[in-house]
N, C-alpha and C positions, 0 to 999 in steps of 0.2 A: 606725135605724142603731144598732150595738149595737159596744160596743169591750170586751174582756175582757183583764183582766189590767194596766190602768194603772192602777190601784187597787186596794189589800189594804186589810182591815177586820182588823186581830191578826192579819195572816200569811196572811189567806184572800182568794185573789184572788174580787174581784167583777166586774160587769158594768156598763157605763156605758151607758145610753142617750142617744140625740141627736148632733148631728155636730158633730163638733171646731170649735170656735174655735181660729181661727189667726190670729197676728200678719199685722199688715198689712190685714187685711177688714175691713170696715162690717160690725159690729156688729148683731144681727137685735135687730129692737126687742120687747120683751118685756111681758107685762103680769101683776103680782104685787099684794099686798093690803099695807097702809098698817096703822101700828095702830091705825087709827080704820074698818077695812074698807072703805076706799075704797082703787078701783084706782088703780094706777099704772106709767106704761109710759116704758120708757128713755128715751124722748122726754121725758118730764116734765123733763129734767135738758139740756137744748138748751143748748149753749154752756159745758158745765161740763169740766172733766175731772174723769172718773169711776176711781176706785176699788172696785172691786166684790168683796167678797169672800163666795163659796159657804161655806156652815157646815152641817154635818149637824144640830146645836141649840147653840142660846144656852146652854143650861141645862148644858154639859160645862166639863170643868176646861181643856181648849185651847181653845175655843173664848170662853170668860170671859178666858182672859188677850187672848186674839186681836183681840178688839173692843175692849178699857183699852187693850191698845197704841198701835193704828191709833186710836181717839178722842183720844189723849192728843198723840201721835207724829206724825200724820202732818197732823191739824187743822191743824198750826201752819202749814203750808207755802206755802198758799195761799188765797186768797178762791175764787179760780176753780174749788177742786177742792170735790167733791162726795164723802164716803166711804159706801160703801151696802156693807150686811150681807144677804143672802138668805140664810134657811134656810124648813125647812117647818116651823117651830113655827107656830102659832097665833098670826095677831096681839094678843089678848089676851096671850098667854104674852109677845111680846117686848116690850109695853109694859110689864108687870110689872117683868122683867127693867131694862127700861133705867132705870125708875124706883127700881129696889131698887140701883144702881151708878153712879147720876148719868150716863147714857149721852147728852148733849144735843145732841154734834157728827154723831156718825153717825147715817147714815137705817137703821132695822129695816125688810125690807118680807117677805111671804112669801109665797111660792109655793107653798104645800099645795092649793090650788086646782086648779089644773091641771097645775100641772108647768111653766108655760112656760118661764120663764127654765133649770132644768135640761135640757129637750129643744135648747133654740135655744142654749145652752151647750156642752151633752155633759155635763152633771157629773150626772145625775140617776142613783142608785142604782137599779139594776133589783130588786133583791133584797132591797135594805132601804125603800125609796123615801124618800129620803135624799139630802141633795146632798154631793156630793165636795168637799172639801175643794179649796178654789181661789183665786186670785186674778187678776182680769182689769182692767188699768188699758187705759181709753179716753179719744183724745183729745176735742177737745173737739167733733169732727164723727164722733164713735162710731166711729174707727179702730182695732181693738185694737192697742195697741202691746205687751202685757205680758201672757203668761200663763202663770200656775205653776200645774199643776195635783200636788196633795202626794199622793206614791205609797202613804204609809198615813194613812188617816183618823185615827188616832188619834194623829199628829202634826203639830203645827206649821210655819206654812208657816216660809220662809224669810225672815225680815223684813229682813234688811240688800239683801238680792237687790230685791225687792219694794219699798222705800224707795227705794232708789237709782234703780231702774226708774221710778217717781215723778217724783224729781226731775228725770232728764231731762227727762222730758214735758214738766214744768212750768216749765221754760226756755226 
């Protein structure tokens, strides 16, 4: 399934692959790479509420504030919540990274492998192979209750929107 034009990269619409997550569905369970390259699939996180946010790479100046935030910001809220970062870097690259910014709350996991989590998403760039810039809060039985998918990649999501969205949950 291909979605064109819910995402611009500088102005330039792109192409999404994969079929929309929508509020209210169970969650298709995914399997992405650890940075120790061992898998890891949505289920590993049973009974958590999940914060999931899609990143095109670690290594971009929105994408470095994005993860300080949400480690710093949103840690505090609960034991029960779980904060997970996919992008397609390289699990080496993201454990660098989180070693080079004291990153120790949130899970790095990635999907350059096969693409699962951006196909069972929809966030997966057709053109850049790339994920969309996104945010998906699941309850704690993988209901999506929350998703912001950000109309140009090269901005930031909405974090008061997305926190708030949170906290409901987590009530």
């Amino acid at each position: 399934m291909e979605r064109e034009s819910v995402v611009k990269v500088k102005g330039n619409p792109v192409t999404l692959l994969g079929e929309e997550a929508k509020l209210d569905q169970k969650a298709q369970d995914f399997k992405v790479l650890n940075t120790n390259m061992e898998e890891v699939l949505l289920s590993s996180f049973k009974n958590k509420i999940k914060l999931i946010a899609s990143v095109p790479s670690l290594d971009t100046p929105v994408c470095d504030l994005e993860i300080k935030r949400f480690n710093d910001e949103a840690s505090k809220l609960s034991k029960d919540l779980v904060i997970i970062f996919i992008s397609m870097d390289l699990p080496f690259a993201q454990k660098r990274f989180c070693q080079a910014n004291d990153i120790k709350i949130v899970k790095t996991l990635s999907d350059h492998r096969s693409a699962d989590f951006g196909q069972k998403f929809g966030v997966l760039i057709k053109e850049l192979r790339l994920l969309a810039r996104a945010i998906f809060i699941l309850d704690k039985n993988d209901i999506i209750k929350y998703v912001q998918v950000v109309p140009e990649l090269t901005s930031p999501p909405d974090y008061e929107a997305a926190l708030g969205a949170l906290k409901s949950v987590i009530k």
